[in-house]
C-alpha positions in Angstrom: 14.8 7.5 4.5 12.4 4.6 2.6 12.1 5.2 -1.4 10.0 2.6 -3.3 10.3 2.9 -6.5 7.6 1.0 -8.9 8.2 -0.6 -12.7 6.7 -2.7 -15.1 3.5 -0.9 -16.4 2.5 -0.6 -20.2 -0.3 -0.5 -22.3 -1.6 -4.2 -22.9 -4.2 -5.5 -24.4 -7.7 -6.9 -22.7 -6.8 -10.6 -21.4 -3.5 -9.7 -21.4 -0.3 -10.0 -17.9 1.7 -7.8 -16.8 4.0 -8.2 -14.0 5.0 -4.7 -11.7 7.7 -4.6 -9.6 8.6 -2.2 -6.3 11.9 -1.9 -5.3 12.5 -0.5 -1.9 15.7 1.3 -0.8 16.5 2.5 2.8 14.8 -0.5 4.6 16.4 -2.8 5.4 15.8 -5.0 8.6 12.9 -2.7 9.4 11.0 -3.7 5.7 11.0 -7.1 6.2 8.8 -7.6 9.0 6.4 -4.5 7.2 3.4 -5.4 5.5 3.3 -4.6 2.2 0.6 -3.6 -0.7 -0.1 -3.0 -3.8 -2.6 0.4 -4.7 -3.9 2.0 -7.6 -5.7 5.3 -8.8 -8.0 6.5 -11.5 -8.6 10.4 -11.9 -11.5 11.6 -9.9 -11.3 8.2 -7.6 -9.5 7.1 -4.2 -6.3 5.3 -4.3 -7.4 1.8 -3.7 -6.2 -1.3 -2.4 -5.2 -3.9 -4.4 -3.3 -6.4 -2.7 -1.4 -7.0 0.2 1.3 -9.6 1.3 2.4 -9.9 5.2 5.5 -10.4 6.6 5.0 -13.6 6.7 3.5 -14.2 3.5 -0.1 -14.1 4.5 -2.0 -12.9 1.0 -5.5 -11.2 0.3 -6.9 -9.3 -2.9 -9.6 -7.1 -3.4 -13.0 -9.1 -4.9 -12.2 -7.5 -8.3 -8.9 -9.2 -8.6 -9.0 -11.9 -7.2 -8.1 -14.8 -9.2 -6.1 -12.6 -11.6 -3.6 -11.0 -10.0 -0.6 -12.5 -7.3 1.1 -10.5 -5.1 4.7 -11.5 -3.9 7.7 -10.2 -1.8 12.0 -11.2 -1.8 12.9 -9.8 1.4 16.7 -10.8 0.8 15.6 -8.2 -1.9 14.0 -5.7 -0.5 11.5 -6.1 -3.8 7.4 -6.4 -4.0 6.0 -8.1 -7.2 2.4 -8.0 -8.6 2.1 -10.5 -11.3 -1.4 -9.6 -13.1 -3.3 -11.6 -15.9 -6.4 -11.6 -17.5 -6.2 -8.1 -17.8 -9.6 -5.8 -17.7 -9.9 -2.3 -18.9 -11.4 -1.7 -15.7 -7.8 -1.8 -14.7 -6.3 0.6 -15.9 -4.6 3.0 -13.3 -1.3 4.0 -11.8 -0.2 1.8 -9.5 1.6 2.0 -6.4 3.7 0.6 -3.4 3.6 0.9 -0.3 3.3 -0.8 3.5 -0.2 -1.5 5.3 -1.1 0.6 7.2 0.2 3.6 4.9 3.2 5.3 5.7 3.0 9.0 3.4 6.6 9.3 3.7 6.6 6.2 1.3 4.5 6.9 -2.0 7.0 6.8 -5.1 5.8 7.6 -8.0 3.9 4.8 -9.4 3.7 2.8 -12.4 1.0 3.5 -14.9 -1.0 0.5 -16.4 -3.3 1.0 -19.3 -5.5 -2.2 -20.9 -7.1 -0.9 -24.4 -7.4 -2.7 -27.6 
């Protein structure tokens, strides 16, 4: 059974980086050739996507992102990474894990990231 676990949320200032991490238990050979992306959610909005990173290391970002955030992968292990800067309030939101496509089996319980000054 997969369990990805997120980290590395806080409150932080407008302009300011953060950098999450997803550890991932129970994958092994199969994870490494999985997709893999980072979501987020707001109360009262869909879980959108962020970023994602292929197996091969193939990156792409959502327009209101991009150029702020990097999304990054060590298979040997088994971690995802989202390094974010420039920080807007407009991203505030928990954020999640998991492969592209979804799997529902694979949500964990996120990682809440809160920019306010």
């Amino acid at each position: 059974q997969v369990h990805l676990v997120e980290s590395g949320g806080g409150l932080v200032q407008p302009g300011g980086s953060l950098r999450l991490s997803c550890v991932a238990s129970g994958m092994i050979t199969s994870g490494v050739s999985m997709a893999m992306a980072w979501y987020r959610q707001t109360p009262g909005k869909q879980r959108e996507l962020v970023a994602f990173i292929s197996s091969g290391g193939y990156t792409n970002y959502a327009e209101s992102v991009k150029g702020r955030f990097a999304i990054s992968r060590d298979n040997a292990k088994n971690t995802l990474l989202l390094q974010m800067n420039n920080l807007k309030p407009d991203d505030t939101a928990v954020y999640y894990c998991n492969s592209l496509p979804i799997r529902a089996g694979y949500w964990g319980p996120g990682t809440q990231v809160t920019v306010s000054s």
